[in-house]
BAKOL-213993 format. One line per 3 residues: for each residue x, y, z of N, C-alpha, C. Coordinates in Angstrom, 3 decimals. Last residue first. Layout:
REM BAKOL-213993
X:Y:Z:X:Y:Z:X:Y:Z | ... $
REM end
This chain:
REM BAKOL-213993
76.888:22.320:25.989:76.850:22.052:27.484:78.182:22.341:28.391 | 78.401:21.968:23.518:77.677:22.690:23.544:77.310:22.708:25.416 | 79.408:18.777:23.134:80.058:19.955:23.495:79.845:21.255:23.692 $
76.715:17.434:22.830:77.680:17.345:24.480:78.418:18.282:24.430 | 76.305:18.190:20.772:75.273:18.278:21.216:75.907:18.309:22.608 | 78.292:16.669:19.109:78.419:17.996:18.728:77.135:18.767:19.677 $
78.018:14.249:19.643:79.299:14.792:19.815:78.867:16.287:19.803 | 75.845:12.688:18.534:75.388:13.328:20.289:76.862:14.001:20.778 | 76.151:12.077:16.224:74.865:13.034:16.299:75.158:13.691:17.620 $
77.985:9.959:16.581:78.578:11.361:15.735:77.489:12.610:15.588 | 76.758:8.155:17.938:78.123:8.836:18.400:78.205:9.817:17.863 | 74.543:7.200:16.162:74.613:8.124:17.013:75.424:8.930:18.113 $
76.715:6.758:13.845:75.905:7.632:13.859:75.229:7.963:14.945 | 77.792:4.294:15.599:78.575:5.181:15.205:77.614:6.502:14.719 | 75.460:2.848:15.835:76.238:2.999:17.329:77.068:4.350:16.625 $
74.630:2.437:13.202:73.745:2.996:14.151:74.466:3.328:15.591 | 77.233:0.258:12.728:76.916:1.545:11.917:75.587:2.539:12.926 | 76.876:-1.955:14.489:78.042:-0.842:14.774:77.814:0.443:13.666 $
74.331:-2.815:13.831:74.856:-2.276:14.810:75.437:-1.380:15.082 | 75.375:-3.845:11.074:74.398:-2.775:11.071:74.182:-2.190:12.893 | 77.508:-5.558:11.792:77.498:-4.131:11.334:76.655:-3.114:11.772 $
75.630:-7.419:13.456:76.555:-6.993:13.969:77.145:-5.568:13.392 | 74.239:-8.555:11.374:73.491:-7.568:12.119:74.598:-6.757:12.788 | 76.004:-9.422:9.549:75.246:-7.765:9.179:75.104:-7.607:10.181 $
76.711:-11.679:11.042:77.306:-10.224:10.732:77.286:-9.472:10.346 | 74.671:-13.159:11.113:75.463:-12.233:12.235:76.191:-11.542:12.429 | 72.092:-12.871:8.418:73.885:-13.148:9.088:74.195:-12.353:9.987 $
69.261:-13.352:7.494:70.415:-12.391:7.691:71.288:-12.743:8.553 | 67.847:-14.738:5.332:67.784:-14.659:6.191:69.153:-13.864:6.326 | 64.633:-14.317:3.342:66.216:-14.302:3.336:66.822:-14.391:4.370 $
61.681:-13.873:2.094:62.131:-14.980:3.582:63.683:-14.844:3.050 | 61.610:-12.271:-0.253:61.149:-11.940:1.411:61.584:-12.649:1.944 | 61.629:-14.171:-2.043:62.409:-12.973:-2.678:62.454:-11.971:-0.800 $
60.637:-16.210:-2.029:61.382:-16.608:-1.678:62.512:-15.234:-1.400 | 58.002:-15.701:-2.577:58.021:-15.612:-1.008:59.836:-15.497:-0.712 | 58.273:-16.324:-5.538:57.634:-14.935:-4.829:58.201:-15.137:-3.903 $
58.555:-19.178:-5.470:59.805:-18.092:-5.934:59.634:-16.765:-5.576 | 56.198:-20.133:-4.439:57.236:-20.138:-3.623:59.024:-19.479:-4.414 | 52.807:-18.213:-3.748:54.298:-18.910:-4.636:55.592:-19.058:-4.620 $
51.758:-16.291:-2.257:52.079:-17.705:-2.333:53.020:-18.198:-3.047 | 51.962:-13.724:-3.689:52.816:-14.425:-2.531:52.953:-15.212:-2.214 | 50.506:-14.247:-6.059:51.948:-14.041:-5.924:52.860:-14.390:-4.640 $
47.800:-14.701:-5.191:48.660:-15.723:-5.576:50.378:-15.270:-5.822 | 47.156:-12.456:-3.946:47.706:-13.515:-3.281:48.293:-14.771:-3.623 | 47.409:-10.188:-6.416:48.415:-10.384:-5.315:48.886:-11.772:-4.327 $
45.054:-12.086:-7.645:46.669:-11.598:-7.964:47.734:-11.218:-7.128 | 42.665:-11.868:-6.219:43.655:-12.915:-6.414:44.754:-12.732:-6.391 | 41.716:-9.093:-6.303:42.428:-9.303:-5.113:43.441:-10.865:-5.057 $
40.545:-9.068:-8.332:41.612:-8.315:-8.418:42.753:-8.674:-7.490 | 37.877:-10.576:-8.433:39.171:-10.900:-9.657:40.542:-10.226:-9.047 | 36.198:-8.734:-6.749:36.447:-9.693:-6.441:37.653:-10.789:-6.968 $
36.456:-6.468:-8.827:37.115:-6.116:-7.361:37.176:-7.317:-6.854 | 34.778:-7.321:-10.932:36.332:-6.902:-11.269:36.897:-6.860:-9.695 | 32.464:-7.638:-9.939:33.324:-8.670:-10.140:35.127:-8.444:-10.511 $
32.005:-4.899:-9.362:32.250:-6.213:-8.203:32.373:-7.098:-8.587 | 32.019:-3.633:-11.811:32.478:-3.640:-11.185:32.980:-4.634:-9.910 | 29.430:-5.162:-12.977:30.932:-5.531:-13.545:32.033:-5.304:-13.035 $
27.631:-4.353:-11.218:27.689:-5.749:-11.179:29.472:-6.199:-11.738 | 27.538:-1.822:-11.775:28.020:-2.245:-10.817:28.330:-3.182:-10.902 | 27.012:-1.721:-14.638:28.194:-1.422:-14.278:28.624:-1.944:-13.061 $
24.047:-3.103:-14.788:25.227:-3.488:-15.250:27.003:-3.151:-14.791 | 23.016:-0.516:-12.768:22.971:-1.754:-12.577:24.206:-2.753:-13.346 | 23.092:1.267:-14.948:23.929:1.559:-13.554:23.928:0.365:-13.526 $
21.286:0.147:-17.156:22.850:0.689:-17.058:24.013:0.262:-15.961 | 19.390:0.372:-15.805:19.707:-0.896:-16.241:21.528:-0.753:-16.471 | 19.033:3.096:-15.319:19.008:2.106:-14.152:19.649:1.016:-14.875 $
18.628:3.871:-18.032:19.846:4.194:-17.011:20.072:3.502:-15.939 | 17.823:2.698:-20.817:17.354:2.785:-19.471:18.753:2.721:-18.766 | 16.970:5.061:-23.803:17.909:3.878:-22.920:17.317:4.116:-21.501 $
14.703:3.720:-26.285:15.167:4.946:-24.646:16.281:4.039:-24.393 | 15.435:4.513:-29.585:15.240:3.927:-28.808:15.830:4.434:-27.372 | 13.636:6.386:-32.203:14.824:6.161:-31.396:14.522:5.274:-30.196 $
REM end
């Protein structure tokens, strides 16, 4: 029978490992780069969401601090 050598082993794995971890991290950055990727993030928002989204957070905390003032 033939020995196996475990060190040689380990050794192999790591090596395959850190290349797999060095491969991996591309992928994401090439996604973001790309300008149909990025395009899905850079949107820009209208003065009149914000303006809603305002008046929606103005109104919820009107309707949180009603029932908290009448208690006093």
């Amino acid at each position: 029978m033939k020995k196996i050598n475990f060190k040689k082993c380990k050794l192999k794995l790591k090596r395959f490992l850190t290349k797999l971890k060095q491969k991996i991290w591309i992928l994401p950055v090439a996604l973001m780069t790309t300008s149909s990727f990025s395009k899905c993030f850079a949107s820009s928002i209208s003065t009149a969401e914000v303006s809603q989204a305002t008046e929606n957070v103005k109104n919820a905390i009107i309707k949180l601090a009603m029932p908290i003032r009448t208690e006093f």
